[in-house]
Structure formats: C-alpha cells, structure tokens
C-alpha positions as CSV (number, residue, x, y, z in Angstrom):
1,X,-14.2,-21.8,19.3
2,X,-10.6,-20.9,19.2
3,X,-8.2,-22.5,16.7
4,X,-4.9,-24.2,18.1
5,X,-2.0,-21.9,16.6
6,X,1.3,-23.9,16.7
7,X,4.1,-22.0,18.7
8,X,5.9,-21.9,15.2
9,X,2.8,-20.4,13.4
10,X,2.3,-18.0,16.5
11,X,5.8,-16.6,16.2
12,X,5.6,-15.8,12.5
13,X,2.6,-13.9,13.2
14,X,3.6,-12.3,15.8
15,X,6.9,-11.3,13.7
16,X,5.1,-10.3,10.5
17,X,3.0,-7.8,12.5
18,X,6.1,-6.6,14.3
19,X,7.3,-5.5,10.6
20,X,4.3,-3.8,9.1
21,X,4.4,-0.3,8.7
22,X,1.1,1.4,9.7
23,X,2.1,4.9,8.2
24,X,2.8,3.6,4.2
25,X,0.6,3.0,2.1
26,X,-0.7,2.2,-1.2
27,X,-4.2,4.1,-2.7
28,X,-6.2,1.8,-5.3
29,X,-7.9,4.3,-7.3
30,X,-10.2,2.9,-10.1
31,X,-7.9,0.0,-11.1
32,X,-9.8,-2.3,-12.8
33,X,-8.1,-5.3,-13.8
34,X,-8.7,-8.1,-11.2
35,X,-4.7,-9.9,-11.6
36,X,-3.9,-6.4,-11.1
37,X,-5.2,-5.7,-7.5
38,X,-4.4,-9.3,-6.4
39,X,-0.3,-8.7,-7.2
40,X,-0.9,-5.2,-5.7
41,X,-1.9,-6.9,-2.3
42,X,1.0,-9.7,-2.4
43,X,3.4,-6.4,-2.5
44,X,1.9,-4.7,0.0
45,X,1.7,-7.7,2.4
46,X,5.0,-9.0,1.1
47,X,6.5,-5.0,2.4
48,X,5.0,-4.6,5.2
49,X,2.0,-2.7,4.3
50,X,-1.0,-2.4,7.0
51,X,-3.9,-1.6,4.6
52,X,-4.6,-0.7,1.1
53,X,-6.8,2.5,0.4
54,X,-9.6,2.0,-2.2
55,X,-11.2,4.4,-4.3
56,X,-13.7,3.8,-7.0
57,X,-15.9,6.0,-8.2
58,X,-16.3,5.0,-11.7
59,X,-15.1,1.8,-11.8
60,X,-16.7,-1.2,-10.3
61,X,-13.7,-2.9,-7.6
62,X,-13.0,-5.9,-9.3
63,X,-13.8,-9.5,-8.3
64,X,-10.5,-11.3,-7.1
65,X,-9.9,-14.8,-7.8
66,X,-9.5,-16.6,-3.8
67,X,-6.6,-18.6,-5.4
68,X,-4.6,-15.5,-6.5
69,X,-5.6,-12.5,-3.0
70,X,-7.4,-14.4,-0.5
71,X,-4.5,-15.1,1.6
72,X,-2.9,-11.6,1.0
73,X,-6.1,-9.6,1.5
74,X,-6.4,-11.6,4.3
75,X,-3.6,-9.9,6.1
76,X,-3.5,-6.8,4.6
77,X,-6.3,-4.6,5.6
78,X,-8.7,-3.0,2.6
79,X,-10.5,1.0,3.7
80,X,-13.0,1.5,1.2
81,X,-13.5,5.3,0.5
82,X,-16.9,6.8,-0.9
83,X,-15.5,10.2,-1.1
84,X,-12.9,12.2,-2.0
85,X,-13.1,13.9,1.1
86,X,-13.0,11.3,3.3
87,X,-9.9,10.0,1.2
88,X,-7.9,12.6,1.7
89,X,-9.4,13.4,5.1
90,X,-7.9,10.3,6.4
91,X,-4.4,10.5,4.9
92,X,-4.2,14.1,6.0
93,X,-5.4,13.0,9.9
94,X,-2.5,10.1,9.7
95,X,0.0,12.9,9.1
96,X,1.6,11.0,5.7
97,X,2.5,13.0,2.5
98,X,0.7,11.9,-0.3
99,X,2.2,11.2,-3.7
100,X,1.0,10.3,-7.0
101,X,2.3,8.1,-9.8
102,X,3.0,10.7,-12.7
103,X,5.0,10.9,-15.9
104,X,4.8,15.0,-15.9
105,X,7.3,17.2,-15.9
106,X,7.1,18.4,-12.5
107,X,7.4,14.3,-11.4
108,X,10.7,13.6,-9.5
109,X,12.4,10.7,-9.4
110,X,11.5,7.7,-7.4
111,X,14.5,7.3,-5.1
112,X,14.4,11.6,-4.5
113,X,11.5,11.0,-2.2
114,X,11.8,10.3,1.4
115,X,9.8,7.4,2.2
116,X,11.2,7.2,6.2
117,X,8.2,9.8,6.2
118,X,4.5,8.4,6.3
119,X,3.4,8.4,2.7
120,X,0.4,7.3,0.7
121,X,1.1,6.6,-3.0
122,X,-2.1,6.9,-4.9
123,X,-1.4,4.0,-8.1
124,X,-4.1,5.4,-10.6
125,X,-6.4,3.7,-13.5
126,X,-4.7,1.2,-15.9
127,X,-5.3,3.5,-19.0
128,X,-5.4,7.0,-17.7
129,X,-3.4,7.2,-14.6
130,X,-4.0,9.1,-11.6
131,X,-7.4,11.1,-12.2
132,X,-7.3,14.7,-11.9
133,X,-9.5,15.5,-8.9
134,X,-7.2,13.3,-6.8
135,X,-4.0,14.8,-8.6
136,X,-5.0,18.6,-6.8
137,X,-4.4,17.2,-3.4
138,X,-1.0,15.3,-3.9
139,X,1.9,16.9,-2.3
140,X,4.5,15.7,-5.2
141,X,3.9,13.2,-8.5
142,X,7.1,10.6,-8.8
143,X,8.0,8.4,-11.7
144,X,9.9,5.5,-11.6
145,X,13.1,5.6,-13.7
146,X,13.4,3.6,-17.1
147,X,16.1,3.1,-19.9
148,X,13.9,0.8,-22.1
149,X,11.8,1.9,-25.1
150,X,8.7,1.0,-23.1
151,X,7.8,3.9,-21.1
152,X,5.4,2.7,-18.3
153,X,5.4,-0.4,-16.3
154,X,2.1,-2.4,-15.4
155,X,-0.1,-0.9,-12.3
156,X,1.3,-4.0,-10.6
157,X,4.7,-3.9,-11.1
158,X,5.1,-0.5,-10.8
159,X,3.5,-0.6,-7.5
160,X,6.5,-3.4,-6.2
161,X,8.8,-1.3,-7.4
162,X,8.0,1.6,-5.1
163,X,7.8,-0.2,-1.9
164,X,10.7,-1.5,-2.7
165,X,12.3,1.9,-2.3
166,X,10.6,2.4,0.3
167,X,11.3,-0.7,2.1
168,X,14.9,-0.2,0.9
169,X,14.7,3.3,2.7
170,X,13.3,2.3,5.6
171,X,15.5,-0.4,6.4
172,X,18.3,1.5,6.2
173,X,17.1,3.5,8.9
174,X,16.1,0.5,11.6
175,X,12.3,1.3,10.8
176,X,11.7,-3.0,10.3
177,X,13.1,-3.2,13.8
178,X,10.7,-1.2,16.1
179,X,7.4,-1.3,15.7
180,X,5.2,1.1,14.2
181,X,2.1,0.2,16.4
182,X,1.7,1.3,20.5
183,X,1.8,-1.6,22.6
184,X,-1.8,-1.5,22.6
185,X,-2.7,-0.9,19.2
186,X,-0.2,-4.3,18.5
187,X,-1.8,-6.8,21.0
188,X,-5.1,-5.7,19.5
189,X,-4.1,-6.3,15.8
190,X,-2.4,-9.7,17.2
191,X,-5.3,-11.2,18.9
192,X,-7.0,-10.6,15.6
193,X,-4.4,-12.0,13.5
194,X,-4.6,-14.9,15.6
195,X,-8.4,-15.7,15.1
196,X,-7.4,-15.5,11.1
C-alpha cells in the first residue's frame, strides 16, 4: 500500500534528487569506527552525493546506530565491493578520476583539483590511511590544507571538508542546477524515493 506524500514533502524530494550528483563520490575503505561512517553519510547526503562506495576487506563494516545514519543512509545509496577489481572496475566504467586522501609528497592541494570532473575520493582507515593496493590505482593523492599543530583531521571531518570544495566548485559552475540523471534514470530514482 502506497503512503500519502504531502505535496510539500513531494517537492523536497523531488528537489533533493534534482541536486544530487551521480558522478562524485566518496569510497569507505576499511573505516572502522561506527560515529565515523554515520557523519560520513550526513555529508554525503547533506552534498549531494548519490551513493557511498564500500570497501572492507579486513575490517568488519561497522554497525551504525539508527538514531545517528538511518535517515542518511536511507537516502544515500551504499555499493558494497568484494574486490578490488570490481572497485575500481566500476569507477573506471563511470568515467570519474579517482583520488586518494594522502599526506605524501606528491599530494596536491585540496582546492588544485577539479572536482566539475567526476571523481571518487577513496577516505582510507582511521590509523593507516589509504591502503597500498588501492593507492596503485589512484590517479592523484590530495591533502587538505592545515596551519594548526595537529596535522590530520578525523575521517569524518575530513571527508566534509572535501565535498565542500567540491560542492563549492561545482556550484560555481551551475552543476546544482541541471540534473545529473537522464529523464529516465530521475523518474526511476523518484518513484523510489517516494515509496521511502
């Protein structure tokens, strides 16, 4: 049995689809700490973000409080990824550059990356970053400017700070005023949405 949406109710929907952005993206890989993910997802769906990427291969995907992600993840959609392969695979077919959190030298600077592109940002483990057998198939490593004596920001935070720039970036160029989805592909995702 259908729900009764209000006509209020049915235009946010129909608005906050209208402003996510199917082509950026966030990667989860092994991040284990449960108030962690759940402010990860708020970003996302709080930025526009379609789905989250998740990757775990030696860390279990932690279990998330309903009060804190249930009504974020319920609007943000989660791809679960068994392999590395089929990680990357699936970036790659979506056309998006792939970046990874870094503090190396090579890393370049938050705002010198061009997020009007598709991306995927891969936000790695709590305690050791971005693993190594996902850092050989990034295209670039960024790092997120800071003038403090602390020298890393939480997962979390972090991962709001980089789609801010990239929200930043793409509003500046009108990319919060099309949409990213074919007609189709939006009345699809909308008659969804609608049943949530």
């Amino acid at each position: 049995m259908s729900r009764t949406i209000t006509p209020q109710r049915r235009s946010r929907i129909e608005r906050v689809l209208f402003w996510r952005q199917k082509d950026l993206t966030l990667v989860l890989a092994n991040i284990h700490d449960p108030h962690n993910v759940s402010a990860i997802y708020r970003s996302c769906d709080a930025f526009g973000v379609a789905e989250v990427h998740l990757y775990y291969t030696d860390t279990p995907f932690p279990v998330l409080g309903r009060k804190s992600s249930a009504s974020a993840r319920k609007w943000v959609e989660s791809v679960r990824h068994k392999t590395l392969g089929g990680l990357v695979g699936r970036l790659r077919a979506n056309g998006q550059q792939i970046l990874a959190t870094s503090c190396s030298a090579t890393a370049r600077s938050l705002a010198d990356w061009d997020f009007t592109r598709p991306t995927a940002v891969i936000m790695g483990n709590e305690h050791r970053g971005v693993d190594g057998e996902l850092a050989t198939h990034v295209d670039g490593e960024l790092y997120i400017p800071m003038y403090g004596m602390i020298r890393s920001f939480n997962v979390s935070v972090a991962a709001a700070v980089i789609l801010a720039e990239a929200s930043r970036q793409r509003v500046l160029a009108g990319m919060y005023a099309r949409s990213s989805y074919t007609e189709e592909e939006y009345a699809e995702k909308l008659g969804r949405w609608l049943e949530k």
